[in-house]
Backbone and ligand atoms as CSV (ligand in chain L), in Angstrom:
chain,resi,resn,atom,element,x,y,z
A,1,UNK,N,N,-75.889,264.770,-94.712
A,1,UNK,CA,C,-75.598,263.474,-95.353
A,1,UNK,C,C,-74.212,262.996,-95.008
A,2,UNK,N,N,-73.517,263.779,-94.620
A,2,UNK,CA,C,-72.123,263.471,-93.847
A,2,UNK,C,C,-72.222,262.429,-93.038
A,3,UNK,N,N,-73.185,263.068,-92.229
A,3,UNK,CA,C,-73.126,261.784,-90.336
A,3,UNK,C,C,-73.641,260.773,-91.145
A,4,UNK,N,N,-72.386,259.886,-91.467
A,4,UNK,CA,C,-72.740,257.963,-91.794
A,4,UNK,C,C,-73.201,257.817,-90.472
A,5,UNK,N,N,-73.668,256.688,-90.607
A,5,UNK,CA,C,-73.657,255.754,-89.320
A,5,UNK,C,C,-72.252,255.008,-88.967
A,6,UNK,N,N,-71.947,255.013,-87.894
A,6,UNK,CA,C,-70.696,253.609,-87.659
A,6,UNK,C,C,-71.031,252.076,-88.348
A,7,UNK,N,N,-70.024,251.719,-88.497
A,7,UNK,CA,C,-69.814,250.729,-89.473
A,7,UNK,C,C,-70.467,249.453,-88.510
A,8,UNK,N,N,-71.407,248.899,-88.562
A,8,UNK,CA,C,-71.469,247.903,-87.557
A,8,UNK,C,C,-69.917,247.024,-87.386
A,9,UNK,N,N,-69.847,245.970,-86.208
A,9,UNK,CA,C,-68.852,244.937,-86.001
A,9,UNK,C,C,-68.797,244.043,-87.328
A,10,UNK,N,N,-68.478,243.695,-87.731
A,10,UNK,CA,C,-69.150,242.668,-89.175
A,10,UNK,C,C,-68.726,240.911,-87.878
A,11,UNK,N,N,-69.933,240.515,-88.509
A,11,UNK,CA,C,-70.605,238.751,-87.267
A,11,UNK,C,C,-69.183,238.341,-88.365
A,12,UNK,N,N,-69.245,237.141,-87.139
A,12,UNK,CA,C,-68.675,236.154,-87.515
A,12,UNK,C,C,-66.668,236.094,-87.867
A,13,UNK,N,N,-66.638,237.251,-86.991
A,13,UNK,CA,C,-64.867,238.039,-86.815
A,13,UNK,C,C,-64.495,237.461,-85.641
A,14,UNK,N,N,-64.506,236.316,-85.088
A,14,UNK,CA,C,-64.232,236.217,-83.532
A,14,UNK,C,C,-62.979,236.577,-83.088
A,15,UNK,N,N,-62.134,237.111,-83.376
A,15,UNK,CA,C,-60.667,237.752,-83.106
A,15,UNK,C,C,-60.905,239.149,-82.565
A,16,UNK,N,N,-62.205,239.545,-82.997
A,16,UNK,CA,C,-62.496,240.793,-82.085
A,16,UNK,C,C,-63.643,240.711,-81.513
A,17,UNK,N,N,-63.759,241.975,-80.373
A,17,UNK,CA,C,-64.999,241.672,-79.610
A,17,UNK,C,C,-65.099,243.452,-79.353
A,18,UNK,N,N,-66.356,243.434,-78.414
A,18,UNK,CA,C,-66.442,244.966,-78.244
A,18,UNK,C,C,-66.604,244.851,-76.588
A,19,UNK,N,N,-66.185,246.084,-75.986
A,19,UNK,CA,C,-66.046,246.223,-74.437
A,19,UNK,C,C,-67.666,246.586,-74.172
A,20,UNK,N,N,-68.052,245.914,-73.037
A,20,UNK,CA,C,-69.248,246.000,-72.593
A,20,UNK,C,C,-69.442,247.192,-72.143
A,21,UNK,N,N,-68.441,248.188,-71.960
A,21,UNK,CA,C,-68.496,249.312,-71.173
A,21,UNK,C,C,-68.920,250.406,-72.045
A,22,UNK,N,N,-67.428,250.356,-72.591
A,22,UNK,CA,C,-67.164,251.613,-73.311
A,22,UNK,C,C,-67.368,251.175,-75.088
A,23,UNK,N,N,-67.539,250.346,-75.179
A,23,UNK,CA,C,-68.224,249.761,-76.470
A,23,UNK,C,C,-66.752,250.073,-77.866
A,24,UNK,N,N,-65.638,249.779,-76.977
A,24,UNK,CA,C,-64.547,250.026,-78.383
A,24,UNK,C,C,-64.564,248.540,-78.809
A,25,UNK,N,N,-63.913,248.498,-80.086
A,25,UNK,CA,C,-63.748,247.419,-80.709
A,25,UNK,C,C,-62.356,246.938,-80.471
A,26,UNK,N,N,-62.026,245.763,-79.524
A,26,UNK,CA,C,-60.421,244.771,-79.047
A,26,UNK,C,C,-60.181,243.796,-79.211
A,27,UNK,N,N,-59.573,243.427,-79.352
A,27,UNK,CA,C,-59.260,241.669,-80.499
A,27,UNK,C,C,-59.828,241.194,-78.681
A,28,UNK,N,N,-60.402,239.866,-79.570
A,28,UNK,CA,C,-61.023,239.117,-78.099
A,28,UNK,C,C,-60.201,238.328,-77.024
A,29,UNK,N,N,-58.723,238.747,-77.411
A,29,UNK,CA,C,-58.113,237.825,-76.574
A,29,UNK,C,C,-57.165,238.545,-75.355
A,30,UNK,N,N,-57.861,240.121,-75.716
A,30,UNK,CA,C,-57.564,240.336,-74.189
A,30,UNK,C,C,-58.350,240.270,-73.457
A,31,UNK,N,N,-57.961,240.584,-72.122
A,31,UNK,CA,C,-58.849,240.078,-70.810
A,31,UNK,C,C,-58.723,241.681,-70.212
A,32,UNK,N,N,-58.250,242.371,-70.145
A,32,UNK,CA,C,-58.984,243.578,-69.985
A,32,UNK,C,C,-58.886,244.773,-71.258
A,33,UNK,N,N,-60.114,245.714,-71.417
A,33,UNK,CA,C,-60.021,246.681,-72.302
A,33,UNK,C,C,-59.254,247.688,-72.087
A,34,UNK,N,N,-58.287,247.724,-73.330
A,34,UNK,CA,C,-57.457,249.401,-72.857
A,34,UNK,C,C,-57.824,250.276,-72.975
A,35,UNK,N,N,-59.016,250.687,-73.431
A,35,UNK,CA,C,-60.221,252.145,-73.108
A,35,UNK,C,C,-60.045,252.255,-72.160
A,36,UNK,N,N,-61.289,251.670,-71.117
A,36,UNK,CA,C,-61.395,251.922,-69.587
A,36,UNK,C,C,-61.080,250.726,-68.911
A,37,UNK,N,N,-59.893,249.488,-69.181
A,37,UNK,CA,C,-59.556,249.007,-67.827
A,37,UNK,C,C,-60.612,247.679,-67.728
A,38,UNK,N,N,-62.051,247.995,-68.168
A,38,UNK,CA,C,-62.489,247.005,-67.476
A,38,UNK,C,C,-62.603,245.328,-67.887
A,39,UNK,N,N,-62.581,244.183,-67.061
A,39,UNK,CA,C,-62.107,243.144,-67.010
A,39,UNK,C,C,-62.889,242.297,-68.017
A,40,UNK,N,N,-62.483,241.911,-69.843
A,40,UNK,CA,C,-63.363,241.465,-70.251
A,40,UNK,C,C,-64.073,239.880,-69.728
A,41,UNK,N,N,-62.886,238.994,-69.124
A,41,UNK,CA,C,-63.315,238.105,-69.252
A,41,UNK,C,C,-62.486,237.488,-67.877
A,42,UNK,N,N,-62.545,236.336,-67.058
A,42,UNK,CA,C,-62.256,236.096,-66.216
A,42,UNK,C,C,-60.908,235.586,-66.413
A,43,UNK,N,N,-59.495,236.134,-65.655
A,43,UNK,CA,C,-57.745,235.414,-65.797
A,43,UNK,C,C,-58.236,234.102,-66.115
A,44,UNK,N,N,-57.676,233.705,-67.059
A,44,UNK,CA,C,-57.228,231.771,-66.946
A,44,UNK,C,C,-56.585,231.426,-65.894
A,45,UNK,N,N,-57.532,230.393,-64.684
A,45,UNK,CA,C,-56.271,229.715,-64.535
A,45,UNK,C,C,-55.208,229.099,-64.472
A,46,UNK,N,N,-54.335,229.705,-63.521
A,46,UNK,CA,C,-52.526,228.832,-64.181
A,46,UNK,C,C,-52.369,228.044,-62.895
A,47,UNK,N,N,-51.677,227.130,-63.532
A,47,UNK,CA,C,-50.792,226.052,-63.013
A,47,UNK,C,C,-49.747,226.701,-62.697
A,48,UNK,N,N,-48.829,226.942,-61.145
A,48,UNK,CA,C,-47.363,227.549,-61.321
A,48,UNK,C,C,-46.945,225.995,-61.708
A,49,UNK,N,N,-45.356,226.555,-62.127
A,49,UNK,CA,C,-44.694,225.410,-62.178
A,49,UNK,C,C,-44.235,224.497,-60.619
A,50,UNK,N,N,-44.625,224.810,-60.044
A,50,UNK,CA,C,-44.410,224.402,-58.150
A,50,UNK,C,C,-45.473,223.066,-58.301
A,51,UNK,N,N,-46.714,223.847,-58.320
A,51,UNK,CA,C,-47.878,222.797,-58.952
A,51,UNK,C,C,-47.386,221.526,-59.973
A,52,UNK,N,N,-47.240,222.197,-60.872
A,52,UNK,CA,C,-47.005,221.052,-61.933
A,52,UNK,C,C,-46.260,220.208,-60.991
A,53,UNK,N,N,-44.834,220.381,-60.815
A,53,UNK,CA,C,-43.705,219.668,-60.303
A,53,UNK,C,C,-44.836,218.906,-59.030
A,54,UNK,N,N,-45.560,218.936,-58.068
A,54,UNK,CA,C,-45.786,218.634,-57.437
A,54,UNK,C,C,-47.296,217.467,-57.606
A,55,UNK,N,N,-47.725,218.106,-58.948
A,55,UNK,CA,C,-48.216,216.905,-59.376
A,55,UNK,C,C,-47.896,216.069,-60.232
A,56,UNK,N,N,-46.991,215.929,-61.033
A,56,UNK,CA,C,-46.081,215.211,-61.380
A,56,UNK,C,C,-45.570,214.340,-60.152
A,57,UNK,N,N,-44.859,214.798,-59.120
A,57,UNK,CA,C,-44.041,213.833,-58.288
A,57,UNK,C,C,-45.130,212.940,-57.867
A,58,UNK,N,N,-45.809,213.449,-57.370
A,58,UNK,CA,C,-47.418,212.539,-56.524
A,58,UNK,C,C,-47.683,211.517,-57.492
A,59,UNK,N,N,-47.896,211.779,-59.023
A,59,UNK,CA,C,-48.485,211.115,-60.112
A,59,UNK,C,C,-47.151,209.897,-60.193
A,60,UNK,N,N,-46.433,209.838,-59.812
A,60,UNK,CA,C,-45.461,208.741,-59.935
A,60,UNK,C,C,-44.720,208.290,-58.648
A,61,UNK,N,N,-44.890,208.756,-57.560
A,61,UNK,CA,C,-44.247,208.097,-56.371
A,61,UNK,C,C,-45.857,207.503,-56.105
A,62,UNK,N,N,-46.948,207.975,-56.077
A,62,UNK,CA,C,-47.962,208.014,-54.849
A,62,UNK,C,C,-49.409,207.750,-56.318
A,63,UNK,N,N,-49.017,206.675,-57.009
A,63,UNK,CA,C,-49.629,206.738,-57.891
A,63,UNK,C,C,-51.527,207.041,-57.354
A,64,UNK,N,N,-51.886,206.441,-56.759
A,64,UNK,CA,C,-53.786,206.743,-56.321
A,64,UNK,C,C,-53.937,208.019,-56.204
A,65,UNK,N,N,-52.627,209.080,-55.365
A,65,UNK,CA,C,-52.838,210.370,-54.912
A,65,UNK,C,C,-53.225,211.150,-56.011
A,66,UNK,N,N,-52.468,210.648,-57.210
A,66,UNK,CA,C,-52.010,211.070,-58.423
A,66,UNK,C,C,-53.432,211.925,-58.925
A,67,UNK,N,N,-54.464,210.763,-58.748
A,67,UNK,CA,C,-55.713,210.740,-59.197
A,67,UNK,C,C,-56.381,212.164,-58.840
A,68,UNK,N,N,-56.138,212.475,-57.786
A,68,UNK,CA,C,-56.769,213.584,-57.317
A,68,UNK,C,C,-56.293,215.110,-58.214
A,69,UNK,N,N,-55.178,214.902,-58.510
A,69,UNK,CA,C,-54.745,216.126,-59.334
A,69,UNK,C,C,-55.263,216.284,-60.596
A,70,UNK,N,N,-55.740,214.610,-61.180
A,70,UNK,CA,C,-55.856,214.783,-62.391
A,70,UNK,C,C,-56.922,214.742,-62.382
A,71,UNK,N,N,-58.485,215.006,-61.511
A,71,UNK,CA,C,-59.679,215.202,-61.001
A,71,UNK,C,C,-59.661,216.776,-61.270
A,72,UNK,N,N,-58.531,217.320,-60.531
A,72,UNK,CA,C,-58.414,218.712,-60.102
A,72,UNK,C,C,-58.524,219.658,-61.284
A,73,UNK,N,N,-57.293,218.997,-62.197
A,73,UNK,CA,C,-57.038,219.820,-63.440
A,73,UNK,C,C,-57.861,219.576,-64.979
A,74,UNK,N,N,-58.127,218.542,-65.067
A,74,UNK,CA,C,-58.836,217.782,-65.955
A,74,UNK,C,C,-59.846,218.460,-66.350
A,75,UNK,N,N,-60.517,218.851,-65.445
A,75,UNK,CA,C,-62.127,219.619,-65.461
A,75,UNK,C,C,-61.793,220.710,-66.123
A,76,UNK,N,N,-60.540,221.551,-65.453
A,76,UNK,CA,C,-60.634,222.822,-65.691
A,76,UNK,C,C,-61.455,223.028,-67.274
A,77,UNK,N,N,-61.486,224.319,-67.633
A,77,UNK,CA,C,-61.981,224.871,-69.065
A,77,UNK,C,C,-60.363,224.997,-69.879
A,78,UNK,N,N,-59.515,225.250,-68.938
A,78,UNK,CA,C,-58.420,226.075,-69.921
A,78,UNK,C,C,-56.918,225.068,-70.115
A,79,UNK,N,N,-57.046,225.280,-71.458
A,79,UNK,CA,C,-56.231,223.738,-72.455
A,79,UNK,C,C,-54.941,223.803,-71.255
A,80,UNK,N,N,-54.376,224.726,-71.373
A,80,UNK,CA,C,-53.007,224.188,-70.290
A,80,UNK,C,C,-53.060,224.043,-69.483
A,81,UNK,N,N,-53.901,224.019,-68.464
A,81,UNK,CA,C,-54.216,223.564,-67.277
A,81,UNK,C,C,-54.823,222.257,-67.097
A,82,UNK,N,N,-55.821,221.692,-68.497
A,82,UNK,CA,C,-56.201,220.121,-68.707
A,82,UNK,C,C,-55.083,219.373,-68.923
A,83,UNK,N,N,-54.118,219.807,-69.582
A,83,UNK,CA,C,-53.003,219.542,-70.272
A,83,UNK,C,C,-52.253,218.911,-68.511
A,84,UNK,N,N,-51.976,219.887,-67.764
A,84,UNK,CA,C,-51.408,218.915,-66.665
A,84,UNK,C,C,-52.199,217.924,-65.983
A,85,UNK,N,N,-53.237,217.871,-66.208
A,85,UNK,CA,C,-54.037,216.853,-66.108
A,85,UNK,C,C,-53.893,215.625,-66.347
A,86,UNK,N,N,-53.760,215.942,-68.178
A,86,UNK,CA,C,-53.573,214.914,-68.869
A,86,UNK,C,C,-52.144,213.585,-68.642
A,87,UNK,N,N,-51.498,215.369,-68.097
A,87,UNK,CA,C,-50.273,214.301,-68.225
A,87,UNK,C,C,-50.005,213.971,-66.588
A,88,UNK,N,N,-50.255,214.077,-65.753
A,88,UNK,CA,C,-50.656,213.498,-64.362
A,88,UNK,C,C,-51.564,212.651,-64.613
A,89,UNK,N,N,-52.505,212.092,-65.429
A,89,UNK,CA,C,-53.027,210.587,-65.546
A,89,UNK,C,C,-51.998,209.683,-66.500
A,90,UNK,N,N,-51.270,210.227,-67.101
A,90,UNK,CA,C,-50.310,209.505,-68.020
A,90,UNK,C,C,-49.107,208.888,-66.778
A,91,UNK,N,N,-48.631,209.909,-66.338
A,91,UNK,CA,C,-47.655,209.284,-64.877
A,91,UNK,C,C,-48.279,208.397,-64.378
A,92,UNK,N,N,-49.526,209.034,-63.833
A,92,UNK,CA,C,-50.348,207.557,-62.770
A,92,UNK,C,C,-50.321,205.983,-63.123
A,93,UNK,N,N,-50.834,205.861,-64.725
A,93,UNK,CA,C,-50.921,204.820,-65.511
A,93,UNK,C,C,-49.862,204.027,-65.227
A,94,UNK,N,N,-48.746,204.899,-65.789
A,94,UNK,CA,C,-46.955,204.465,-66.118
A,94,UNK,C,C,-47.099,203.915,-64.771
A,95,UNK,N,N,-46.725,204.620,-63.673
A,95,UNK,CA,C,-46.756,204.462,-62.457
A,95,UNK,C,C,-47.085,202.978,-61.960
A,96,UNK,N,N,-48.607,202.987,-62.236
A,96,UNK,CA,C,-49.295,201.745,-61.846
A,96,UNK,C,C,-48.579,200.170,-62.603
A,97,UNK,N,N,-48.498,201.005,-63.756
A,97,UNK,CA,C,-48.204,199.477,-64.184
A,97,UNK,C,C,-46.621,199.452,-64.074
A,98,UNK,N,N,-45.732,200.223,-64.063
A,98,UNK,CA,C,-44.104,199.745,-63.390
A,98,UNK,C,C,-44.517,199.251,-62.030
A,99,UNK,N,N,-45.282,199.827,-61.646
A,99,UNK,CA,C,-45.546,199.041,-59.871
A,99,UNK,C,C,-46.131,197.333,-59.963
A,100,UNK,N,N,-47.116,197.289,-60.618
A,100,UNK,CA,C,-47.402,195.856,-60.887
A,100,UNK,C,C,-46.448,195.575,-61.560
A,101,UNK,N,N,-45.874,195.655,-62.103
A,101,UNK,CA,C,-44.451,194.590,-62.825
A,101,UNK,C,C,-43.717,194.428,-61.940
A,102,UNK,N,N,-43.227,195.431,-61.508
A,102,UNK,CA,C,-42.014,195.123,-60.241
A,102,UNK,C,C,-42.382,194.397,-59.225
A,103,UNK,N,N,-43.834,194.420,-59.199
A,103,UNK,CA,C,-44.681,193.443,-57.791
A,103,UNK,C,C,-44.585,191.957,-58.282
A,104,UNK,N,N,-44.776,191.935,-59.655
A,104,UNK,CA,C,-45.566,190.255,-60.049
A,104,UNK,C,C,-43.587,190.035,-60.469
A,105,UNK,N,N,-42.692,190.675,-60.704
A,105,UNK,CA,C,-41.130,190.282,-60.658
A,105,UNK,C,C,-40.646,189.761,-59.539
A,106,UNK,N,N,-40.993,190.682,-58.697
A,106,UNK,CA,C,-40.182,190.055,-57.273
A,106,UNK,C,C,-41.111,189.268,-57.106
A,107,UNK,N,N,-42.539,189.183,-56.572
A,107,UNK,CA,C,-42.974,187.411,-56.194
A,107,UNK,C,C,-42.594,186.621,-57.449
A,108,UNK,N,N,-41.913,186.251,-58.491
A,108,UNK,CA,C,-41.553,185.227,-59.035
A,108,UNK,C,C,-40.295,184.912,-58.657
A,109,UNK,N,N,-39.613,186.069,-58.313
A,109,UNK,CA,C,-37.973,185.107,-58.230
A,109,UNK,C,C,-38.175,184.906,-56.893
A,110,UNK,N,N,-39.070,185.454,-55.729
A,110,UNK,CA,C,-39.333,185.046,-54.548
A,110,UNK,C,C,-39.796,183.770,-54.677
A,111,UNK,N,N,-40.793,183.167,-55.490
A,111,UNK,CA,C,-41.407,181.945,-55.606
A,111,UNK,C,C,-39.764,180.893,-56.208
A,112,UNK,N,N,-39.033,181.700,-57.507
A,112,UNK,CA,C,-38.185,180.862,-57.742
A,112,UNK,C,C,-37.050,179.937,-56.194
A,113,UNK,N,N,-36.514,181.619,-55.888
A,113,UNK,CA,C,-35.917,181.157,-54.475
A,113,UNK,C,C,-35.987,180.047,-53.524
A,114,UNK,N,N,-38.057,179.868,-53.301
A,114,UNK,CA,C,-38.115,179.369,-52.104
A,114,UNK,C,C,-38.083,177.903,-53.011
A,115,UNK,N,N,-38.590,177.502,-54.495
A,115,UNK,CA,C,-38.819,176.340,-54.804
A,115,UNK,C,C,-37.193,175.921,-54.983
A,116,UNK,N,N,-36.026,176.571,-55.385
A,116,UNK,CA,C,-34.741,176.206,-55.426
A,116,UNK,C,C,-34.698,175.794,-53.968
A,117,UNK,N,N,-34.353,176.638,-53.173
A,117,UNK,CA,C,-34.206,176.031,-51.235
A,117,UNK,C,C,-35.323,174.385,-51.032
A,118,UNK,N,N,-35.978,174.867,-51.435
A,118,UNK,CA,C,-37.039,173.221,-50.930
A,118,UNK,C,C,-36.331,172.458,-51.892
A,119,UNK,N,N,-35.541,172.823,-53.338
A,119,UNK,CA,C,-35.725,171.566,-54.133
A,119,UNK,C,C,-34.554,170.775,-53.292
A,120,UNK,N,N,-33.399,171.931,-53.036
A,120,UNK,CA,C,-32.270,171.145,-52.284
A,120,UNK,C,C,-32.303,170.455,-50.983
A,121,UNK,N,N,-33.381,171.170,-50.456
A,121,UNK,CA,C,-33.793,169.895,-49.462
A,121,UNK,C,C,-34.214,168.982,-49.196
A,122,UNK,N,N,-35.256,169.100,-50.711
A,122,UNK,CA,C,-35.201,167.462,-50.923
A,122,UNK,C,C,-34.638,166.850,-51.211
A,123,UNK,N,N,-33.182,167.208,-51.935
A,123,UNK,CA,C,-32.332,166.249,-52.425
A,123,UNK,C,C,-31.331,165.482,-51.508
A,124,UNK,N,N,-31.188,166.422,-50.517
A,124,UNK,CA,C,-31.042,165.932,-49.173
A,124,UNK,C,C,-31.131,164.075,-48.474
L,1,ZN,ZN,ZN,-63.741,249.546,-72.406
């Protein structure tokens, strides 16, 4: 009457999980088991910061290019990696629209310019 049984996992604990292998019980947020090593769940991928910086710059010099990064990362599954996503479509936006302002600015004082030059030539 000694030999209990093991205590089942008790459902509904998601902070732990059990190794497919060796069947110990490890909070679920590692990615490999320290029993035997093996790999619970696939690395997240990371963004280096090289990346970031490099989609960032694209997302605001090269606003369309921009798009492609935030295609790239967006999808991903893993929050900090959407996260540069997110904010490589936020540059693009900014981007786009300081570019149309500065576009529809200079053709107005270009338009002002040329109608000042004609007006004085007509006064001529
Ligand atoms: Zn294990």
């Amino acid at each position: 009457m000694d030999q209990q049984p093991q205590p089942a996992p008790q459902p509904g604990t998601p902070l732990m999980t059990t190794c497919p292998i060796c069947h110990v019980t490890i909070p679920a947020s590692f990615f490999f088991c320290p029993n035997c090593g093996a790999s619970l769940r696939p690395a997240p991928p990371v963004v280096t910061m090289k990346q970031q910086i490099s989609a960032y710059s694209v997302s605001l010099f090269l606003p369309p290019f921009g798009l492609w990064y935030v295609w790239k990362y967006i999808r991903s599954g893993e929050p900090k990696v959407r996260r540069v996503g997110i904010i490589a479509l936020v540059l693009t936006v900014i981007s786009i629209i300081v570019t149309i302002w500065l576009t529809t600015g200079l053709l107005s004082s270009v338009n002002q310019a040329v109608n000042q030059s004609l007006g004085s030539y007509g006064s001529l």
